[in-house]
Structure formats: C-alpha cells, structure tokens
C-alpha positions as CSV (number, residue, x, y, z in Angstrom):
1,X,-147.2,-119.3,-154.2
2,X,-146.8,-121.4,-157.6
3,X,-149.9,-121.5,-159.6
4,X,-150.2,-125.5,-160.6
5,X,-150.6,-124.7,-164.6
6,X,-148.7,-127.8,-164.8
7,X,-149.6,-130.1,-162.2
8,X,-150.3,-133.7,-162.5
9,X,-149.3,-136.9,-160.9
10,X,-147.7,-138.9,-163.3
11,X,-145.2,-140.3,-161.0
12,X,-145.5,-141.4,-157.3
13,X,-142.7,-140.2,-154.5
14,X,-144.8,-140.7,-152.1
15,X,-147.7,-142.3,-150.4
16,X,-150.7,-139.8,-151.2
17,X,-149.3,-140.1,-155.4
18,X,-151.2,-142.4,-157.2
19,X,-150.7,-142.2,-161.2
20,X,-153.8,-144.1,-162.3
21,X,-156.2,-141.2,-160.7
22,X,-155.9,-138.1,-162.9
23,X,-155.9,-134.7,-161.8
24,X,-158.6,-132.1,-163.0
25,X,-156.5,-129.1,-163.7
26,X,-158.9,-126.5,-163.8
27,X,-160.3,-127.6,-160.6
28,X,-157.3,-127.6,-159.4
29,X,-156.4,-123.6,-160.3
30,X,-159.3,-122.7,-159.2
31,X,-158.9,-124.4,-155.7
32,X,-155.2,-122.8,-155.7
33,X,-156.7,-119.3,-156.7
34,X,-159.8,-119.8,-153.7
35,X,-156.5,-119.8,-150.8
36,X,-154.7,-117.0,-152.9
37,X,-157.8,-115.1,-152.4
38,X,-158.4,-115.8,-148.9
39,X,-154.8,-115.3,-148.2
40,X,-155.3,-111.9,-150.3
41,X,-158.9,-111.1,-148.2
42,X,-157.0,-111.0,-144.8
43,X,-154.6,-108.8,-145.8
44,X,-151.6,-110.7,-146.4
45,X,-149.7,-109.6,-149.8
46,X,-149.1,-112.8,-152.1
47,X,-146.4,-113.1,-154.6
48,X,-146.5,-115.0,-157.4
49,X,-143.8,-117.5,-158.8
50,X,-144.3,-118.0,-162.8
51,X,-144.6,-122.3,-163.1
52,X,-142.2,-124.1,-165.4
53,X,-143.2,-126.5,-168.1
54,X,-141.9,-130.0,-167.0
55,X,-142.1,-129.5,-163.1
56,X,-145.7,-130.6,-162.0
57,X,-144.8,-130.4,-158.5
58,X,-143.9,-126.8,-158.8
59,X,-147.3,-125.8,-156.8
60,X,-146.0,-127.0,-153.6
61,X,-144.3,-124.0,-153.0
62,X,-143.1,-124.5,-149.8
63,X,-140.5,-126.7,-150.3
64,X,-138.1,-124.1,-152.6
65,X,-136.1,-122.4,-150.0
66,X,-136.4,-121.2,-146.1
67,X,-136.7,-117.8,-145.3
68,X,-135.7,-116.3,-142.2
69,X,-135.3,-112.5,-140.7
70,X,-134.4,-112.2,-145.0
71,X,-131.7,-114.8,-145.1
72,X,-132.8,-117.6,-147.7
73,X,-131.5,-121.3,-147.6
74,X,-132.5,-122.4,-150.8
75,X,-133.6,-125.9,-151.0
76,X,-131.9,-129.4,-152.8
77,X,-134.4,-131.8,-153.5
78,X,-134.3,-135.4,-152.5
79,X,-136.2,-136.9,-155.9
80,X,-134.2,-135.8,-159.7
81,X,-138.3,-135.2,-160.6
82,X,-137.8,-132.2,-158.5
83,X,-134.5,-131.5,-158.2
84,X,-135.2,-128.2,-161.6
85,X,-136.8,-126.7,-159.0
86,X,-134.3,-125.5,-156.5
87,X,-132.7,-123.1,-159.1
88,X,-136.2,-121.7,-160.2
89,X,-136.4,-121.0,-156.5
90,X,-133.0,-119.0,-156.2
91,X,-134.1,-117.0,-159.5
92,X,-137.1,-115.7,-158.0
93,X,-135.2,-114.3,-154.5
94,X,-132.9,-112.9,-156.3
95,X,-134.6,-111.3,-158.8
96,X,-136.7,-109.9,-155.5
97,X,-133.7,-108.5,-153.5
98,X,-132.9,-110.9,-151.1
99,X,-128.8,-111.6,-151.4
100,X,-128.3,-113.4,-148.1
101,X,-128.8,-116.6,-150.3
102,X,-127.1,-119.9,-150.1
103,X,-127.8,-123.0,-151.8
104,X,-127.5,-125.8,-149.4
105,X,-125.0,-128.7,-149.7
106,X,-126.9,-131.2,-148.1
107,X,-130.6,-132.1,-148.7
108,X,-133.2,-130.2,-147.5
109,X,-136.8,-129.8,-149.2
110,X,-137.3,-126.3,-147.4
111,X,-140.5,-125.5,-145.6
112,X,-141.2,-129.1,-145.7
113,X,-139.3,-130.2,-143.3
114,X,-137.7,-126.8,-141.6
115,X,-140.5,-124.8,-138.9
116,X,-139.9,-121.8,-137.5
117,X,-140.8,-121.0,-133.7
118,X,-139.3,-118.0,-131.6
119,X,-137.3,-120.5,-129.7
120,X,-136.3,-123.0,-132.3
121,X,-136.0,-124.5,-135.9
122,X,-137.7,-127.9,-135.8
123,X,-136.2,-130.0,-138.5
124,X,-137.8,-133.3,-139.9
125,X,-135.8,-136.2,-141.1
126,X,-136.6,-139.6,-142.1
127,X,-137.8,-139.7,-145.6
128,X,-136.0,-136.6,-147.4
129,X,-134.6,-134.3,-145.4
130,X,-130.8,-134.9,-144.6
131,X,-129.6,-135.1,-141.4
132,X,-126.8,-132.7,-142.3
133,X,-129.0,-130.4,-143.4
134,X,-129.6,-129.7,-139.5
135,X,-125.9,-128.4,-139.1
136,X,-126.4,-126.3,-142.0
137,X,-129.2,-124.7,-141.1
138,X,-128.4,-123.9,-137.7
139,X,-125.1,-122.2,-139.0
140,X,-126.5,-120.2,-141.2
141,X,-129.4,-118.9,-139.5
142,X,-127.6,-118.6,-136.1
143,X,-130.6,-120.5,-134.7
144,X,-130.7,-124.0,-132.6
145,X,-132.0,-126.4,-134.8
146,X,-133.7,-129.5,-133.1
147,X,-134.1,-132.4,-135.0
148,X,-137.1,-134.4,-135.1
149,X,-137.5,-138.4,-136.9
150,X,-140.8,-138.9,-138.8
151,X,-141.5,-142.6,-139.4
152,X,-144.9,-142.8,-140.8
153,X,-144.1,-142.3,-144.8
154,X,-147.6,-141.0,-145.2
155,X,-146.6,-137.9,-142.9
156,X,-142.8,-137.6,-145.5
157,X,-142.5,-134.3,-144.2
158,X,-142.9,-132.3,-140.9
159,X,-145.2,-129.7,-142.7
160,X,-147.9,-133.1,-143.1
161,X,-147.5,-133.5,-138.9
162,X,-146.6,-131.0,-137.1
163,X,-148.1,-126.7,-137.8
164,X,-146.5,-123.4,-136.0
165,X,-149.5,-121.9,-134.9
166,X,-148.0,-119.1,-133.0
167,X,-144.6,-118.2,-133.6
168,X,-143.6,-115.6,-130.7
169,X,-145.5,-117.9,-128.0
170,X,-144.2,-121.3,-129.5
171,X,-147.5,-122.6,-130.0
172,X,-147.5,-125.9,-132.5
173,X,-149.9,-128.5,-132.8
174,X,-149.2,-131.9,-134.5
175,X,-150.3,-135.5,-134.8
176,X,-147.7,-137.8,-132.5
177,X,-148.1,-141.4,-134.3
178,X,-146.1,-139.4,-137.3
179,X,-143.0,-138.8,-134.8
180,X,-140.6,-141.6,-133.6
181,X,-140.9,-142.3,-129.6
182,X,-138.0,-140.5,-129.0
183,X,-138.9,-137.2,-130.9
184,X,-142.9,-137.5,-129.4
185,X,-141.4,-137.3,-126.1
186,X,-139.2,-134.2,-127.3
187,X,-142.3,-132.5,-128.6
188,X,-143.9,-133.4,-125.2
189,X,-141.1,-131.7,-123.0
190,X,-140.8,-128.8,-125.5
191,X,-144.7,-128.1,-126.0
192,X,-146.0,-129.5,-123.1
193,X,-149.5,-127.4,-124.1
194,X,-149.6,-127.9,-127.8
195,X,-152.9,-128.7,-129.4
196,X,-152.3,-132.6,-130.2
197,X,-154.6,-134.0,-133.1
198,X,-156.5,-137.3,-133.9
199,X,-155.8,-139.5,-136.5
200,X,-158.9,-138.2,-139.2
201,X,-157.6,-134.9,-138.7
202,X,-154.0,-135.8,-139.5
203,X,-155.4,-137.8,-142.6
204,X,-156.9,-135.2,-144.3
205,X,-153.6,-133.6,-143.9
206,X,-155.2,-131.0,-141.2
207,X,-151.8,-130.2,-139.7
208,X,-150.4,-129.1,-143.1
209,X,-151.4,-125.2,-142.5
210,X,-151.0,-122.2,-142.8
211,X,-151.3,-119.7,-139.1
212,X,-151.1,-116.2,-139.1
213,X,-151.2,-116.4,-135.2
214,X,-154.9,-116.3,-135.6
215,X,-156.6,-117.5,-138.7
216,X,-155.3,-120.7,-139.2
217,X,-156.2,-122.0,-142.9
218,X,-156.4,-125.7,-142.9
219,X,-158.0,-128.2,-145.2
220,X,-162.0,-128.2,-144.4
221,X,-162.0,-131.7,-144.0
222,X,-159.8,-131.3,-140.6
223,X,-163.2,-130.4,-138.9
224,X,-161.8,-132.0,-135.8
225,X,-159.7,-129.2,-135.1
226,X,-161.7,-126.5,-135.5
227,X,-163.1,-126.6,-132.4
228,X,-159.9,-127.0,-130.3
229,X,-158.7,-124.3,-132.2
230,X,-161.3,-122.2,-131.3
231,X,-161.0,-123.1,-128.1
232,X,-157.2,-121.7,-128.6
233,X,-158.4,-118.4,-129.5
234,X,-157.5,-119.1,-133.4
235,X,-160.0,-118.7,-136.0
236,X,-159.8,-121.2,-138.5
237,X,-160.2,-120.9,-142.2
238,X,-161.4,-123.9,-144.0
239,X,-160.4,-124.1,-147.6
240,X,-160.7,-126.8,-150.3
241,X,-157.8,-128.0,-151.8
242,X,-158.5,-131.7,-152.8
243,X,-157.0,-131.7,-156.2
244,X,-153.5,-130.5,-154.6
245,X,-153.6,-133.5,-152.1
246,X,-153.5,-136.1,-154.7
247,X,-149.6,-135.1,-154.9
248,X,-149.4,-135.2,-151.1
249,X,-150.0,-131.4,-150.0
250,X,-152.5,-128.6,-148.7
251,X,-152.4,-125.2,-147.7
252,X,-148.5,-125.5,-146.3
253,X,-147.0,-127.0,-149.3
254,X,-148.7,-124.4,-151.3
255,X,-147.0,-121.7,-149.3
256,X,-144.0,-120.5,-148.7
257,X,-143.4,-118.1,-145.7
258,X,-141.7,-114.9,-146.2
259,X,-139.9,-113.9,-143.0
C-alpha cells in the first residue's frame, strides 16, 4: 500500500475524476490508514511503499506491477500523468528481494486489469490495458490468460467490475453491464455460480475489493452485497474510503496483492 500524502485530483483520466471538487487530504489518510489497520487486525502483514512528490495517483497501489508465485510483471501505464510510477514500482521489489522482474513492453496498468484465479488470469481491455499485454502475461507467468472487453468507461478497469473472491475454488463476482456481450457470456460459461451484482452496488464501486477467501473488504456503501455474500459464507468488511473514489478507486486500487 501507498499512503496518499500526495493525492489530489487535479486532472481527470477518467469518469469518477472531477477537478473542480477538491480532495480533503487528511480525511483521506486517515480513511487509507482505517483499511491498513483492518488489513493489519486480521492478520495480514502490510508493507508500505514511501509516496513520491508529483504522483497523486500513487495511492492506487494496485496498478504498479502483478505478482504471481514471486514473479513480478511490473506495470507501463497508459496516461504520461502516471507513467513515473512504474519505475517507483520496480524499486520497491527489488529493493524487497524479488528478481523474477520484467518490465513489460506493452501496456498494462497491473492489478487493474490482471486477476488471478487458480484456473486463469482474467485480463481486461478496452480503456488502458493493451491487448498485447495478454501474450505477455501469459508467457511470463506460464498461465492461460483469458481476455475480457470492458465497455462501460466508468468501470476503466476489471478491478471496478469484476473481484476474485476465492482463488483455489475460482469464485468471482462482478457486475455484467461492465463487460461486452461476448465477454458476459464468457464469464457466464466460466463462472456459471458467481455472485452477479446490481447496478448501486457496482456504482459505489462494490466490486473493487479486496477477499482473503473469507473477509471480503468492500466499500460500505455496497450494502447490497453483503448479504449475498453472507449467504456465500464470506464475511464482509465494510470500510470507508470516499475520499480515494474521487480518483476512481476503493479498497482494490489501494492494494496490491503479494503472491
């Protein structure tokens, strides 16, 4: 995780940024530091990546590389206001001991649009993603990557529609209007039992969580899926992160997944 020391929206990349409604920083750290803790409370360990002056979008952590069995495909970003990123990134895995590290010709924004279920590697596409980023992946990781189209820009990456919510039993849930027909009838064939959300759910950016395989933290306005999820055997973990989804994330972006 990124602590967002810098964070504001003074640009707008995509639908959720709007310039003319400013950020309140501390709420905003002290929102970020509220999931840290949580994470922290249920026994996960949480590393720390220092923030760079100049790089408000920094917090969204998930975006800087995939990880994977300890092989890292760092990320290159589709926007130059993010592109000082990527290297900051590579630093920090390096300087951490992993060395199976590549940096990626093609565009790919990392966790954003790569998942990770026991069977597969969904991949987004459509609004940064590269579709040769797909090959590249699946090369390096040894894993078949299946490539899905998003076509809603409010949903710009497959971390804002779709969640892994249990890894060994590929168990996903995800909001279909985000997917073009083609990939919604993939999803349908692939996860014929996956938890499928509503529209208010998918607003508040409920599918852009976190699941250990059984607390799932999601944004507490996603109340509509608590109870399915429930119902699922998850527990979910409501957390407030409304300062961070004025630059188009929640608890995903905010975390990167070390495998």
């Amino acid at each position: 995780m990124c602590p967002p020391e810098h964070f504001r929206v003074t640009y707008s990349i995509n639908p959720w940024m709007d310039p003319s409604k400013p950020v309140d920083l501390p709420l905003a750290l002290a929102q970020w530091e509220q999931l840290r803790d949580r994470y922290r409370a249920l026994g996960h360990t949480v590393h720390v990546l220092d923030p760079l002056p100049g790089l408000p979008d920094m917090v969204y952590a998930a975006n800087g590389a995939t990880v994977v069995e300890g092989r890292v495909l760092g990320a290159r970003f589709a926007h130059r206001e993010r592109s000082g990123e990527a290297a900051a990134h590579r630093d920090w895995y390096r300087a951490h001991g992993y060395r199976d590290l590549v940096e990626p010709e093609h565009i790919n924004e990392g966790e954003g649009d790569f998942a990770v279920t026991a069977s597969w590697l969904l991949a987004g596409r459509g609004f940064r993603s590269s579709p040769l980023s797909h090959g590249e992946a699946q090369e390096f990781f040894g894993r078949p990557v299946l490539g899905l189209d998003l076509v809603d820009p409010r949903y710009y990456h497959l971390d804002t529609a779709l969640c892994v919510l249990d890894a060994e039993r590929d168990d996903v849930m995800y909001y279909p209007p985000a997917f073009s027909p083609g990939s919604q009838a993939v999803l349908r064939r692939l996860f014929p039992d996956a938890l499928v959300a509503e529209e208010p759910d998918a607003l508040a950016l409920g599918l852009n969580a976190v699941s250990d395989g059984h607390h799932v933290l999601l944004p507490q306005a996603a109340a509509g899926l608590f109870g399915p999820l429930r119902e699922r055997g998850y527990e979910p973990v409501p957390v407030d992160l409304t300062e961070l989804l004025k630059g188009g994330g929640s608890v995903k972006c905010v975390t990167a997944e070390l495998r």
